[in-house]
Backbone as JSON, one array per atom type, in Angstrom:
{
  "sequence": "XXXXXXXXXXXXXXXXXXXXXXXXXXXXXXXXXXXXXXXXXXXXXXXXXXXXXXXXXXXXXXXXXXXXXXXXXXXXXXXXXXXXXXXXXXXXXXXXXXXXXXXX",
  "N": [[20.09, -5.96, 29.44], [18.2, -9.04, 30.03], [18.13, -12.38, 28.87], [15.57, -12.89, 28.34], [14.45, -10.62, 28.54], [12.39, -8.07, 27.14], [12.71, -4.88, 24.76], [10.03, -2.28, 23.8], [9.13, -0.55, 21.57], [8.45, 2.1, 20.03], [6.4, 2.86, 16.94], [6.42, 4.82, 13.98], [4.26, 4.27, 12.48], [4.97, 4.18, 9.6], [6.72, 1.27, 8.79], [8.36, 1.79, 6.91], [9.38, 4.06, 6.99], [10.45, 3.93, 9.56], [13.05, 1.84, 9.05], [14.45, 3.48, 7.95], [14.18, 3.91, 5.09], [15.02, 5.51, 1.94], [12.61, 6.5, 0.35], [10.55, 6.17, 1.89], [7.9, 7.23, 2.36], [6.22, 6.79, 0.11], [6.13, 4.72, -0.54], [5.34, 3.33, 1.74], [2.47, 4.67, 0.84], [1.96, 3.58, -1.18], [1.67, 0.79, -0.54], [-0.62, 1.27, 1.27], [-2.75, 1.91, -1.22], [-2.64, -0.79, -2.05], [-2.79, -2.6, -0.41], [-5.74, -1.62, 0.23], [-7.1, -2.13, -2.61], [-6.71, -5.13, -2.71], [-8.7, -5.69, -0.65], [-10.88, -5.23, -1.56], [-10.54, -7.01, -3.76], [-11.25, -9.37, -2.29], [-13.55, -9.2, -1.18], [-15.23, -9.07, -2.97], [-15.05, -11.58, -4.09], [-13.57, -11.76, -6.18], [-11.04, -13.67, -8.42], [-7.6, -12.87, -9.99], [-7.95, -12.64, -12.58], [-10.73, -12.53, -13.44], [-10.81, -9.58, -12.12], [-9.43, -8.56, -14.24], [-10.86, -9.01, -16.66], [-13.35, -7.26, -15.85], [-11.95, -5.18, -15.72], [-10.27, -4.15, -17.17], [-7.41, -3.95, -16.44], [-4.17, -5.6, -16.66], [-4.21, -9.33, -15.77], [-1.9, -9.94, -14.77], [-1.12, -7.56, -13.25], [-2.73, -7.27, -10.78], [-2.11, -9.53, -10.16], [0.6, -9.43, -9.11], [-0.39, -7.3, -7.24], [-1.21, -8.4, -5.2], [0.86, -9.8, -4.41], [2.42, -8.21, -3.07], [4.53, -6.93, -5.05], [5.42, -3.95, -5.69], [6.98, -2.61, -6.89], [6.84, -1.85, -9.73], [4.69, -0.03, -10.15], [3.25, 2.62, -10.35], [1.44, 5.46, -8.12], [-0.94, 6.76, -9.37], [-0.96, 4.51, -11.28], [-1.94, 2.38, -9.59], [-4.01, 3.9, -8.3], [-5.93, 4.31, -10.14], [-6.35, 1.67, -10.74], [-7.81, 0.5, -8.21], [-9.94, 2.55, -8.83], [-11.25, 1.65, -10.95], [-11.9, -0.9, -10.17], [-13.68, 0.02, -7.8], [-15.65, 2.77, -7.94], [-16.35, 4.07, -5.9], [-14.47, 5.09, -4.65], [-11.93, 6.88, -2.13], [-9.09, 9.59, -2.44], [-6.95, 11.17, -0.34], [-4.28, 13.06, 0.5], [-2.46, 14.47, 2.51], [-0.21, 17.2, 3.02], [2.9, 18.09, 4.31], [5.25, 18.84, 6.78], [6.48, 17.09, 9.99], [7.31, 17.72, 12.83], [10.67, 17.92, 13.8], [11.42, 16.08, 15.46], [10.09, 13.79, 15.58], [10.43, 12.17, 13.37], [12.68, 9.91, 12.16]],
  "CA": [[18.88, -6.74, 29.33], [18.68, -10.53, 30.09], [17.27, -12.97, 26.97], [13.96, -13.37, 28.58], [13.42, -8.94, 28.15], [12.61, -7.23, 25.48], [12.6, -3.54, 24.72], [9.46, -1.89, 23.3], [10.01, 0.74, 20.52], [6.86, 2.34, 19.38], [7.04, 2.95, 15.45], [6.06, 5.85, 13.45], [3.24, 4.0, 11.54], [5.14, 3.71, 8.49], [7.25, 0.55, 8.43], [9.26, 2.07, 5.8], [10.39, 5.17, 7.5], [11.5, 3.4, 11.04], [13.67, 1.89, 8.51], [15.21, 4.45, 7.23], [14.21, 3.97, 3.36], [14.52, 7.03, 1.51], [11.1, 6.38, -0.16], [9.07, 5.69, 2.58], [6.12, 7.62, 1.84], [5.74, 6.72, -1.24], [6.02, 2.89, -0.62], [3.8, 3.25, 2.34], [1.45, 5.03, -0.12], [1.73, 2.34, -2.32], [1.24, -0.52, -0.07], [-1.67, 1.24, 1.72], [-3.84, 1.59, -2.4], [-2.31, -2.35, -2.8], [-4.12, -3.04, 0.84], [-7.54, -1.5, -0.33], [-7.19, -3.13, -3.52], [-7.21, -6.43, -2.25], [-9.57, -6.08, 0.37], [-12.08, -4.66, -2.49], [-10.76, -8.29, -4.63], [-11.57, -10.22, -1.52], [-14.76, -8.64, -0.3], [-15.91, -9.47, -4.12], [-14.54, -12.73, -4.24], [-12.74, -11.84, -7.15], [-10.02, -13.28, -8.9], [-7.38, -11.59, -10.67], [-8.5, -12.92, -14.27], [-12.19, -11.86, -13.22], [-10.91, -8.19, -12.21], [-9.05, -7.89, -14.96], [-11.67, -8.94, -17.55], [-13.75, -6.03, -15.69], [-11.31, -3.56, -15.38], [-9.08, -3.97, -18.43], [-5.95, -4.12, -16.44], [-3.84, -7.24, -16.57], [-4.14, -10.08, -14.59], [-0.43, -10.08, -13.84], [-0.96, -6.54, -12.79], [-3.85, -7.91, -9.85], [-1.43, -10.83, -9.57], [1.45, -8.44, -8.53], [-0.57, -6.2, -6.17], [-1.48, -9.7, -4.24], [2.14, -10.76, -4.11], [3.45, -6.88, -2.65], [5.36, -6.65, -5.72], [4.9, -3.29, -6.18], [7.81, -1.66, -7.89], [6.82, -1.17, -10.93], [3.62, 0.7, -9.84], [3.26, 4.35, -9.64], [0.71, 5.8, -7.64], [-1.52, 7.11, -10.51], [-1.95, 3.61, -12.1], [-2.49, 1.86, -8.48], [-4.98, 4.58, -8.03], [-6.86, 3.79, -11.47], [-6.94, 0.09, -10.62], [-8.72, 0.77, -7.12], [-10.81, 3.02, -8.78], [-11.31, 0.35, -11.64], [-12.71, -1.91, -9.08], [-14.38, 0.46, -6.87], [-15.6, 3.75, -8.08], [-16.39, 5.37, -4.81], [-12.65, 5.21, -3.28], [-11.99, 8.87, -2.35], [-8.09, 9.1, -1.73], [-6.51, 12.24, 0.86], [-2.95, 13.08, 0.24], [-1.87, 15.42, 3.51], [1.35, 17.39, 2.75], [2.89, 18.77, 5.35], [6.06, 18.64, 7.56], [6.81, 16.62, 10.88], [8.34, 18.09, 13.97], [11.86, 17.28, 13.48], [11.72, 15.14, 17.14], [9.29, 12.42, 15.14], [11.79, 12.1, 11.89], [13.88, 8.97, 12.39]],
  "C": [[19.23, -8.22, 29.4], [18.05, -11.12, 28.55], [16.04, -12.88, 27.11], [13.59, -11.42, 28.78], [13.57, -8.59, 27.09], [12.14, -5.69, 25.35], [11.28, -3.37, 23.73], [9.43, -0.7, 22.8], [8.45, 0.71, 19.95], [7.63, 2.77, 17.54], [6.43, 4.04, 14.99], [4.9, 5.4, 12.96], [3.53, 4.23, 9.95], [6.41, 3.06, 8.56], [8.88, 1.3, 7.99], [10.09, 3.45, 6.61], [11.02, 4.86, 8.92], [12.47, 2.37, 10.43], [14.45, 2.47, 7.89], [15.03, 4.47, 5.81], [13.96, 5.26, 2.52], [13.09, 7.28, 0.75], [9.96, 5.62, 0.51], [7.94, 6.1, 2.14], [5.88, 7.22, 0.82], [5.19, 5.02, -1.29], [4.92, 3.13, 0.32], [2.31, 3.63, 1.8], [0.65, 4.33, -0.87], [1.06, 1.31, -1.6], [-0.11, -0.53, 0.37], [-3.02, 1.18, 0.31], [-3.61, -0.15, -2.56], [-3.58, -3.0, -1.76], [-5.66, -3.1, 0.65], [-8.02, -2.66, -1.59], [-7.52, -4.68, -3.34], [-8.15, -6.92, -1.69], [-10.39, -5.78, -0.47], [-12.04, -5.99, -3.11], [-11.25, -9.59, -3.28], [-13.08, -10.29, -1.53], [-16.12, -9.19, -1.62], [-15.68, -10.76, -4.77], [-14.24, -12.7, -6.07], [-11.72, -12.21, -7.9], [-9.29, -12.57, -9.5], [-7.68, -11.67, -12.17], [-9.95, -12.1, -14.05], [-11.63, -10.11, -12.81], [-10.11, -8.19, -13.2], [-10.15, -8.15, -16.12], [-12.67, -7.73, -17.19], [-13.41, -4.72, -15.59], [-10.38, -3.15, -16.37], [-8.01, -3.75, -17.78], [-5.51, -5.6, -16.32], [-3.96, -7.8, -15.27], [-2.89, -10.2, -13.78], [-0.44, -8.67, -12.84], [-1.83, -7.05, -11.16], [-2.38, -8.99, -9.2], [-0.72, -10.27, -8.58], [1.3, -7.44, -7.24], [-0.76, -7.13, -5.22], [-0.63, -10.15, -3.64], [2.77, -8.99, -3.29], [4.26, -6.87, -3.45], [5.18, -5.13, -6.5], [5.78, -2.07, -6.55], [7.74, -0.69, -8.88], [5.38, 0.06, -11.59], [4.12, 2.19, -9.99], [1.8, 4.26, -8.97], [-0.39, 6.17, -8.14], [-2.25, 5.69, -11.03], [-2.67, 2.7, -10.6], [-3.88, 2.5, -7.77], [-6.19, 4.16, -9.14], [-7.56, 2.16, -11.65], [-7.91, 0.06, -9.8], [-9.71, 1.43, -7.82], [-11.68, 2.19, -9.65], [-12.64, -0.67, -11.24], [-14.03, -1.23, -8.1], [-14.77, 2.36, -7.07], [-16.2, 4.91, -7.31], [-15.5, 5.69, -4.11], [-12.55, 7.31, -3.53], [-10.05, 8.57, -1.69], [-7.25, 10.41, -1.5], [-4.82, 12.16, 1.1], [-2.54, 15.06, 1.39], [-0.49, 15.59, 3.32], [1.53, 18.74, 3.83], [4.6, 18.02, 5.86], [6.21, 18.12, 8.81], [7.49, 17.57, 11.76], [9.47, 17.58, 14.13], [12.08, 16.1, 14.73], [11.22, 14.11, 16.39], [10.15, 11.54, 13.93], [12.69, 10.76, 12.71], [14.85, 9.31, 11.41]]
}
C-alpha cells in the first residue's frame, strides 16, 4: 500500500470485541445502558445533581456514566439508573452463539 491508501476493515459492531478484550460484551453492554442514559439526561435537560435528587442515585454516579467511566458499574445498577430516569426502557438480552467465521 502507498501512504495516500488505506485498507477498509469492516468491524463486528462491538468496538470491544475487534479488540480482542475478553469482556467485550459486557462492556459493550455497559456502554450501550451509559449511551441511553445520557441521551434520556440530555433529552431532559438534566443535570447530574437534578437526576440524582430524582432518582436517589449519586451525582458522582450520573457524573461517571457522562465521563465513560464505567468500571465500577454492573449491569443491574446501570439498568436501575436508566430505569430511575425513564420507566418505560424495556432492555433484550439475546444469548446465543456466533458462527465461529465472525469471532475475532
Amino acid at each position: 500500500m502507498t501512504e495516500n491508501e488505506c485498507e477498509l476493515v469492516r468491524g463486528s459492531g462491538n468496538v470491544f470485541r475487534d479488540f480482542n478484550d475478553p469482556h467485550a460484551d459486557l462492556k459493550q453492554a455497559k456502554a450501550i445502558l451509559a449511551a441511553r442514559t445520557i441521551a434520556v439526561l440530555d433529552e431532559r435537560s438534566l443535570s447530574v445533581r437534578k437526576a440524582a435528587r430524582l432518582t436517589g442515585f449519586a451525582a458522582a454516579d450520573f457524573s461517571r456514566v457522562r465521563n465513560a467511566d464505567l468500571g465500577r458499574f454492573t449491569l443491574d445498577r446501570l439498568i436501575k439508573m436508566l430505569a430511575a430516569l425513564d420507566s418505560r426502557i424495556r432492555v433484550t438480552v439475546h444469548v446465543g452463539s456466533e458462527p465461529s467465521g465472525r469471532r475475532r
